[in-house]
N, C-alpha and C positions, 0 to 999 in steps of 0.2 A: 679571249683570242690571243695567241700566243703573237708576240711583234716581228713584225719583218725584218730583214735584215737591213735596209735603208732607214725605217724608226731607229732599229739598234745604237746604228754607227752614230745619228743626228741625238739623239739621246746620250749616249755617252761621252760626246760632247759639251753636251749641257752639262756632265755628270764632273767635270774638272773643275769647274765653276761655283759646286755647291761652299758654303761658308765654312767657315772653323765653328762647332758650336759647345755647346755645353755635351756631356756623355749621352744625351741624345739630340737628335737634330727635329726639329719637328718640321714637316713639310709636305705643304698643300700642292696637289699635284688637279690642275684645270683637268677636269674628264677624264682623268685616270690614265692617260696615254704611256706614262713615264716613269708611274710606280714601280713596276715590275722589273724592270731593267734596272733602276737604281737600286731598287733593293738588293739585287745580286751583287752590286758592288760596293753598298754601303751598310755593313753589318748596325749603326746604329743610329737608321734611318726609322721614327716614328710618321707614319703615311697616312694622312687622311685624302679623300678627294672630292672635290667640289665641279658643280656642275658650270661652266660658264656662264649660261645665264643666270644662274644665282648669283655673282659679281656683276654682275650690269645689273642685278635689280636690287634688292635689302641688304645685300651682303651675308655673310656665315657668321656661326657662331664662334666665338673666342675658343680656345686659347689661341692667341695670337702665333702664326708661326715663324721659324727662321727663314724658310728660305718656299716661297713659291716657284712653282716648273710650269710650264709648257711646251706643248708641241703642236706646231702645224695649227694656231689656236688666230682669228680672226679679232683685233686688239683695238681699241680706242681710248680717247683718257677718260670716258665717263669708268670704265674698267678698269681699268690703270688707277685712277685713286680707291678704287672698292680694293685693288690689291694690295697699296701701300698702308690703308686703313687697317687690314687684315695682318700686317705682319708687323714683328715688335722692330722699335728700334734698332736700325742696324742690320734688319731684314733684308735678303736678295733676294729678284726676280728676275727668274732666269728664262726666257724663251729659245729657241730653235723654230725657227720657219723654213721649210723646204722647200719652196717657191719664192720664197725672200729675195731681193737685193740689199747690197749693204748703201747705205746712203743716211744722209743729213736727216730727212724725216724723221728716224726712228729716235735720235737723240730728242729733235723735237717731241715727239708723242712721250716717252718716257718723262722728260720736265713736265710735259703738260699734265702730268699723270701725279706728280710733285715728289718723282725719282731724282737722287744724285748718284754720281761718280756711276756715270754709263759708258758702258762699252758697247759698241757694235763692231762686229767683225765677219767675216766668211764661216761659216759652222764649218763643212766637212771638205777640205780637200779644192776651196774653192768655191763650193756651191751653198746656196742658200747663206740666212744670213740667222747668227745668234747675239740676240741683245741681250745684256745685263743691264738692272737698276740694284739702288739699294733706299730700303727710306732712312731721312736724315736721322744721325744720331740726336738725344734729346742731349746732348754734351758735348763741347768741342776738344774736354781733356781724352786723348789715346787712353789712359788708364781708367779715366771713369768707363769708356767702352768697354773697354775689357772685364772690370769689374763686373758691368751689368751682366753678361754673358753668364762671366764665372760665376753670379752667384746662382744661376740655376743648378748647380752643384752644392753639397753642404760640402763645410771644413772636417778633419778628422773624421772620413767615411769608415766604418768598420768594414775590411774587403770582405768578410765572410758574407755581410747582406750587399756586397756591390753588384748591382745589377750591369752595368754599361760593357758593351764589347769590348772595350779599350782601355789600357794605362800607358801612358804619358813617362820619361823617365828625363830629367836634368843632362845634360852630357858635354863632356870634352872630348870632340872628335881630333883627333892627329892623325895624318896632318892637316891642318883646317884651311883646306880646299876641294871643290866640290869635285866628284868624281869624276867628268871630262878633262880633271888639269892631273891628274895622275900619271907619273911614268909608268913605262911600261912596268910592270913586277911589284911595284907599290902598292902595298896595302892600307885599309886606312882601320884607326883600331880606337874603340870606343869606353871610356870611363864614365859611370854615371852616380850621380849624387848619391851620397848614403849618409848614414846615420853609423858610428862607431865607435867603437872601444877594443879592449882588449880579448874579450870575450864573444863578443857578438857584431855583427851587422845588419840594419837594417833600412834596406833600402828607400828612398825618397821618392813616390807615385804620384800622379796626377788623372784623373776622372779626363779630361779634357784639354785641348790646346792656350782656352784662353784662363783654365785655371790654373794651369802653370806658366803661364805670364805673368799671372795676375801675383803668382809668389813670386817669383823673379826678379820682376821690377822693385820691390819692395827689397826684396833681402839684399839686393845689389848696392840700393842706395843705401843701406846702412852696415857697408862690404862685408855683408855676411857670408857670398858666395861671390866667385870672381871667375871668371875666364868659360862659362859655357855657352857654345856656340852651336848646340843642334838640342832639341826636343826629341828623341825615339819614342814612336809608337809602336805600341806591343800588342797582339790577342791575348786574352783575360788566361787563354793556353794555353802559351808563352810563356805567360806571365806566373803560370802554375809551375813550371819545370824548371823557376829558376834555382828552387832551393834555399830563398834566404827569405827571412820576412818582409812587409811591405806594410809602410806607414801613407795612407793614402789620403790623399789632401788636406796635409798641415799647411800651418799660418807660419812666418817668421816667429813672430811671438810663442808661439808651443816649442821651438825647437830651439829660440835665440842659446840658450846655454848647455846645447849641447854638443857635442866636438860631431864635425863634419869630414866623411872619407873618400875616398873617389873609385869603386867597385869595377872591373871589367865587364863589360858585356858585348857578346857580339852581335856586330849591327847587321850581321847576313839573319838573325831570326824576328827583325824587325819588321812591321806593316808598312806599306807603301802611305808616303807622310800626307798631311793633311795640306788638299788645294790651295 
């Protein structure tokens, strides 16, 4: 059944909300309400869907995923722990209720559910109301998190077999401030990580958000790289037209001895960035 236009809007509100994940997202969608709609906007959205009362009764089969959805979906915590059991560490669950008010209960249900770091808020415009959970990470180091993400991606992907819709590029945006503080006629102009010498360049990729954090962190603290302040994302399309090569998810350690350059790119043929 093709979705209305009040799912649409109440859906693409949940759709702000999905996580940063590895170069595919995998996500359980309750009764299939939300698939469709996200897939339109999320090129590397892997979709399964489960039935609701399947989660109130045995639960589903693994693989565990990033991020659960629903909509319009009737919630308790006997439900609520079938969802945080079902998804890996670090997992969101994201509802939209169109009949919802926003209020104290819902934080309640989601604790009771053994969710953290909850949001509820108004979903569209005022109306209805969208909660977020997430289940606790098994770590309280920020980089172990990151790590765990990123290693669903391998190191040193050959792009030829890269499958993911997406690369990931290092950047030094100037001037580094966000685009409501721009004078009028200012533009803002983008350098991204590279690999260099005299002869050749080749660019610095990443599969994913938390797998170029996951370098980032690392090569800063042993100031291998200094001063970037945005992540661009690219279509695999994009990414075709650039004309230089692409070295796609190296380690510090593969690249520590070799000289680092700083390549132009423009950020008008960039992907709208990651929630």
């Amino acid at each position: 059944m093709t979705p209305g236009p009040l799912r649409r809007r109440f859906v693409e509100a949940l759709a702000k909300h999905l996580p940063p994940s590895a170069s595919r997202l995998r996500l359980l969608d309750i009764d299939g309400h939300c698939g469709e709609i996200l897939a339109g906007r999320r090129a590397d959205l892997d979709i399964r869907r489960t039935a609701a009362i399947d989660l109130r009764g045995s639960g589903i089969v693994p693989p565990a995923a990033d991020a659960i959805v629903a909509f319009d979906c009737d919630l308790d915590s006997k439900m609520l722990m079938s969802i945080a059991a079902n998804m890996r560490p670090g997992g969101r669950f994201i509802a939209v209720l169109p009949q919802g008010i926003v209020g104290e209960c819902w934080v309640d249900l989601l604790e009771a559910g053994g969710l953290v770091r909850i949001l509820v808020e108004p979903a569209v415009d005022g109306a209805g109301v969208l909660i977020r959970g997430e289940k606790p990470h098994a770590t309280v180091s920020t980089l172990g998190r990151i790590h765990s993400v990123a290693r669903a991606d391998a190191d040193l992907v050959d792009l030829a077999e890269y499958r993911g819709p997406y690369l990931r590029l290092l950047v030094r945006q100037s001037p580094n401030k966000p685009v409501w503080k721009l004078e009028a006629g200012e533009a803002i102009a983008w350098r991204a990580l590279a690999l260099g010498d005299d002869t050749e360049a080749v660019l610095i990729a990443f599969s994913s958000l938390p797998k170029a954090v996951g370098f980032l962190q690392p090569a800063v603290l042993i100031d291998m790289v200094r001063d970037v302040n945005k992540v661009g994302k690219f279509d695999r399309e994009v990414a075709a037209g650039w004309g230089t090569p692409v070295i796609l998810n190296p380690t510090p350690d593969a690249i520590k001895d070799r000289q680092l350059i700083w390549l132009h790119i423009d950020p008008a043929t960039a992907a709208a960035p990651d929630e």
